[in-house]
KENUVEX-410027 format. One record per residue: residue number from 1; residue in one letter; x, y, z of N, C-alpha, C in turn. Coordinates in steps of 0.2 Angstrom, whole numbers. Each point is the difference from the previous one (the first is absolute). Example, Ala and Ser with C-alpha at 12.3 -4.5 7.8 and 13.67 -1.06 7.14 Angstrom:
<n:1	res:a	n_x:66	n_y:-28	n_z:39	ca_x:-4	ca_y:6	ca_z:0	c_x:4	c_y:6	c_z:0>
<n:2	res:s	n_x:-2	n_y:5	n_z:-4	ca_x:4	ca_y:6	ca_z:1	c_x:-4	c_y:5	c_z:3>
// end
This chain:
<n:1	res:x	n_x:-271	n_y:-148	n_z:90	ca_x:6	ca_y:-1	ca_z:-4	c_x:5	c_y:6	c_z:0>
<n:2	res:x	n_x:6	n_y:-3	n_z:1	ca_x:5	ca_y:7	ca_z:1	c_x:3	c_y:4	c_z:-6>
<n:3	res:x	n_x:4	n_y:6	n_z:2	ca_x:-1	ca_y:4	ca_z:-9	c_x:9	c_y:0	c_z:0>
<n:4	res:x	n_x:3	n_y:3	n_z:-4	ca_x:7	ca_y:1	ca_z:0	c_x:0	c_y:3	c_z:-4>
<n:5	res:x	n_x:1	n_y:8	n_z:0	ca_x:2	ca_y:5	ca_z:-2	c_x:6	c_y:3	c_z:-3>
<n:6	res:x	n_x:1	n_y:4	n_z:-4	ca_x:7	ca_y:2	ca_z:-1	c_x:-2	c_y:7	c_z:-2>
<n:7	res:x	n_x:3	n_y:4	n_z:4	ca_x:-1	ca_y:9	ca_z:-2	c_x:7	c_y:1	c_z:0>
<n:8	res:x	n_x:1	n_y:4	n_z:-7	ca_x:5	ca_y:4	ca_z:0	c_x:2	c_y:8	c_z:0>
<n:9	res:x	n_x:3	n_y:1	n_z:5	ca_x:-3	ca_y:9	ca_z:0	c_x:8	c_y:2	c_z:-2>
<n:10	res:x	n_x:7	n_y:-3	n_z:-2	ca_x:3	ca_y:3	ca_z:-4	c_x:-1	c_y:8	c_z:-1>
<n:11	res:x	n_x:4	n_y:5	n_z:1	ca_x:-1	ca_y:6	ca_z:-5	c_x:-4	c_y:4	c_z:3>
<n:12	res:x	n_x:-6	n_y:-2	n_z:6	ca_x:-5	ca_y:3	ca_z:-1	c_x:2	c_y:5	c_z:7>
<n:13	res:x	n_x:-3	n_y:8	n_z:-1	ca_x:2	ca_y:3	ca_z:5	c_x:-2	c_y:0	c_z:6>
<n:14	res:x	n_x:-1	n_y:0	n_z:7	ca_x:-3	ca_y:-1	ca_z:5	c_x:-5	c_y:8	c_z:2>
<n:15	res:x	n_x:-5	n_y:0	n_z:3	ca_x:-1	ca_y:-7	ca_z:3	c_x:-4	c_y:-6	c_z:-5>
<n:16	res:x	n_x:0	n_y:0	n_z:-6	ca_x:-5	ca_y:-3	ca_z:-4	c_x:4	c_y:-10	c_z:0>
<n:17	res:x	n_x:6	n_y:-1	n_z:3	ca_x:-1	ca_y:-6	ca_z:-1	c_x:-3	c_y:-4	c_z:6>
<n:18	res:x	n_x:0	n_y:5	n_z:6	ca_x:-2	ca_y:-3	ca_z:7	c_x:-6	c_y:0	c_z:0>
<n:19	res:x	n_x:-5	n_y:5	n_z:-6	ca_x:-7	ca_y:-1	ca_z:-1	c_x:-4	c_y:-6	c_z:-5>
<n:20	res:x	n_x:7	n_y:-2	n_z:-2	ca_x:-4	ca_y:-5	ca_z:-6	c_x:2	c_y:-5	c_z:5>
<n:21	res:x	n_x:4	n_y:-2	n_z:5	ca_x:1	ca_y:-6	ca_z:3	c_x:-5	c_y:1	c_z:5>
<n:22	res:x	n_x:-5	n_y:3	n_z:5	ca_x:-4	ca_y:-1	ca_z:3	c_x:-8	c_y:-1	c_z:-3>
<n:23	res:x	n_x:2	n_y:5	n_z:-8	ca_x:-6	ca_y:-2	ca_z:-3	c_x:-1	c_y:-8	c_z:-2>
<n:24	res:x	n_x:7	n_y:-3	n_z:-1	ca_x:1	ca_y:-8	ca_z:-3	c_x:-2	c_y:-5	c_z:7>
<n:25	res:x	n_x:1	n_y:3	n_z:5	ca_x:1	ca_y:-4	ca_z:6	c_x:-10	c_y:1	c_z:3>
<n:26	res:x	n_x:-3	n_y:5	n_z:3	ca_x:-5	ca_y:2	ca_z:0	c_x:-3	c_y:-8	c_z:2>
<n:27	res:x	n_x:-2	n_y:-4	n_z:-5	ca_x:-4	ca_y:-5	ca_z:3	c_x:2	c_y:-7	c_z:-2>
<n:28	res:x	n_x:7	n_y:2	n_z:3	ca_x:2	ca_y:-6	ca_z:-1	c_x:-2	c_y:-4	c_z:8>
<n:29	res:x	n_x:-2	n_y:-8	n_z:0	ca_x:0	ca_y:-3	ca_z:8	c_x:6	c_y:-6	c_z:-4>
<n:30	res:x	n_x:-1	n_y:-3	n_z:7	ca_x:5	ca_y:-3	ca_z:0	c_x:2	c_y:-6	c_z:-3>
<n:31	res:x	n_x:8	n_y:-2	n_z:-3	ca_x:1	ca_y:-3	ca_z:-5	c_x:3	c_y:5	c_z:-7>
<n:32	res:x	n_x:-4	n_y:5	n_z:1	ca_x:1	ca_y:4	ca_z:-5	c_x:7	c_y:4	c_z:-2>
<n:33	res:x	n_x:4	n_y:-1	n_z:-3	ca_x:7	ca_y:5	ca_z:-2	c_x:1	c_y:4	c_z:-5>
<n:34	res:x	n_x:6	n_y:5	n_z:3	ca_x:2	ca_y:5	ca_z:-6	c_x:6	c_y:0	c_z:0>
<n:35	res:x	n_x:2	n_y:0	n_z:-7	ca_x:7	ca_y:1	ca_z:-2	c_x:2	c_y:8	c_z:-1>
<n:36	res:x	n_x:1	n_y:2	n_z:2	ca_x:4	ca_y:8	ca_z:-1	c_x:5	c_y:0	c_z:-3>
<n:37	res:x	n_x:0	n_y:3	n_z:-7	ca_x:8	ca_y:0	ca_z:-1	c_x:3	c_y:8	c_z:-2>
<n:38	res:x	n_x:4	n_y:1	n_z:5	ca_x:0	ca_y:8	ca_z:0	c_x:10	c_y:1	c_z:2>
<n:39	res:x	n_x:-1	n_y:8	n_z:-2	ca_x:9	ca_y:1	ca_z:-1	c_x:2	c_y:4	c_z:6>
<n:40	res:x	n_x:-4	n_y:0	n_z:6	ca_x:0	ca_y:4	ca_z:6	c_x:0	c_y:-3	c_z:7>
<n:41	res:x	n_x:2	n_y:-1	n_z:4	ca_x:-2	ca_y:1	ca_z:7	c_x:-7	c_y:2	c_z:3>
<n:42	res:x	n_x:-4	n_y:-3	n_z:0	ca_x:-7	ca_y:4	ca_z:3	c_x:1	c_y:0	c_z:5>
<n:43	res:x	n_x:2	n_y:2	n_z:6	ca_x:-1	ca_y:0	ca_z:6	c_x:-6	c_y:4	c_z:3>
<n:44	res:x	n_x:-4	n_y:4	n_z:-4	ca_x:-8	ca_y:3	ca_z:3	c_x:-5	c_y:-10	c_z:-1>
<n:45	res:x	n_x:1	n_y:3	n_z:-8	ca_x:-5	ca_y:-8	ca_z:0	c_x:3	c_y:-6	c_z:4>
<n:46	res:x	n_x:5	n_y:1	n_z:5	ca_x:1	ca_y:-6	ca_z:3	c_x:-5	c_y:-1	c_z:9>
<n:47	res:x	n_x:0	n_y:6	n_z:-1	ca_x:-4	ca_y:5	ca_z:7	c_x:-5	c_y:-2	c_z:-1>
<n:48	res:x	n_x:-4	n_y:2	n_z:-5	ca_x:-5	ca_y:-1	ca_z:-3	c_x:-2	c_y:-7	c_z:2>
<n:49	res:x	n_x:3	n_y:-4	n_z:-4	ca_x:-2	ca_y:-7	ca_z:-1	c_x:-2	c_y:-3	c_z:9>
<n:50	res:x	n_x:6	n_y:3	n_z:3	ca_x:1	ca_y:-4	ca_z:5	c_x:-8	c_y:1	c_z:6>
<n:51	res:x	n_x:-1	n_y:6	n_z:-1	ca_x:-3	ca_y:5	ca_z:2	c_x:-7	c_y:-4	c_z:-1>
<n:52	res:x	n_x:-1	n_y:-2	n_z:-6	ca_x:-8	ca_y:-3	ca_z:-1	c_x:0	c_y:-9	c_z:-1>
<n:53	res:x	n_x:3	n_y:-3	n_z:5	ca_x:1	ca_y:-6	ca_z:-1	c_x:3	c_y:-4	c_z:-5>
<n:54	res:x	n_x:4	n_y:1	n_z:-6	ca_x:3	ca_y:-2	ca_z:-5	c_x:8	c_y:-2	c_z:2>
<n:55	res:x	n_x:1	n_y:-6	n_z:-2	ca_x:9	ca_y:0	ca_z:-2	c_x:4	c_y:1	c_z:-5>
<n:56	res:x	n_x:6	n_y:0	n_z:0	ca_x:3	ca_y:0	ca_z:-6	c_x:8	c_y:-3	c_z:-1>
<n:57	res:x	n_x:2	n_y:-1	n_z:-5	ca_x:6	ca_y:-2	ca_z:2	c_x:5	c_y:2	c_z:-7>
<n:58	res:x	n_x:6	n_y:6	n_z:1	ca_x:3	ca_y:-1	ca_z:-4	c_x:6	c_y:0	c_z:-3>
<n:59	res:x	n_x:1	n_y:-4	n_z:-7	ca_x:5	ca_y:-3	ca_z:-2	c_x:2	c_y:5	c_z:-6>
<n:60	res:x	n_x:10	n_y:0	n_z:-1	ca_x:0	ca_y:1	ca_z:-5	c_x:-5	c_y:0	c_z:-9>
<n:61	res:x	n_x:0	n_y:3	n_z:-3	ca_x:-3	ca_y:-1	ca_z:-6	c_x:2	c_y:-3	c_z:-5>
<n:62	res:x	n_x:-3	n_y:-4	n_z:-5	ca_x:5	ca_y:-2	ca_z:-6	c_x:-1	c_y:7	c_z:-5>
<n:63	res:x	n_x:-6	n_y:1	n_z:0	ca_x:-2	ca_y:6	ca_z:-6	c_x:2	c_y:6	c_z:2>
<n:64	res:x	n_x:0	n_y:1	n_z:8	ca_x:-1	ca_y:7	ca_z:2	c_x:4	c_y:-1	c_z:7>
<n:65	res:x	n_x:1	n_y:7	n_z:3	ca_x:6	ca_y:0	ca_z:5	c_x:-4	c_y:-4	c_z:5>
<n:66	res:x	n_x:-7	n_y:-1	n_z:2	ca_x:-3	ca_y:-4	ca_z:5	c_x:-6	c_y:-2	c_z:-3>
<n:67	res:x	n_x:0	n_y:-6	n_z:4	ca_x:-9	ca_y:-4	ca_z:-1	c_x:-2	c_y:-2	c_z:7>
<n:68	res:x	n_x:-5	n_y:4	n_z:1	ca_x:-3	ca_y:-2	ca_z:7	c_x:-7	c_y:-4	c_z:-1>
<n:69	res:x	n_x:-1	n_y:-5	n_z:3	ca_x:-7	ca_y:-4	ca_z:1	c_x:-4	c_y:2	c_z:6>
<n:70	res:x	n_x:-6	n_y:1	n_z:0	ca_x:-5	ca_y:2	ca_z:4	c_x:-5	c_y:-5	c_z:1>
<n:71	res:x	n_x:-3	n_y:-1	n_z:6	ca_x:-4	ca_y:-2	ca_z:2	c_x:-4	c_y:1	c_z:6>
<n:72	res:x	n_x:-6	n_y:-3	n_z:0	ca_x:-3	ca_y:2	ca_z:6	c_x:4	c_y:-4	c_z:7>
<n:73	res:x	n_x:-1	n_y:1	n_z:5	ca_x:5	ca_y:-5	ca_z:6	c_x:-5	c_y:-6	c_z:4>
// end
């Protein structure tokens, strides 16, 4: 069964939001997504992501300057 997450790391100061989204993703397989809603560019955790098999795709925010969706690929 697949999960669909929503983390909001708003506010928080780095590195602590890139550690709470690898901590959310961790065991994630596949099927499984995260919502990121964040006021930043991450371009490390984009590194990251790409680096260990995951995708992402993102979109303007409604609540926050971006919402990025994660997933395994």
């Amino acid at each position: 069964m697949s999960r669909e997450l929503v983390l909001d790391v708003r506010g928080m100061s780095p590195p602590e939001p890139i550690e709470r989204v690898l901590d959310a993703i961790d065991d994630f397989v596949p099927g499984d997504r995260l919502k990121l809603i964040i006021d930043c560019h991450p371009v490390p955790l984009f590194r990251i992501l790409e680096n260990n098999g995951f995708a992402f795709q993102e979109v303007p925010g409604t609540e926050s300057v971006y919402e990025i969706a994660i997933w395994l690929k």
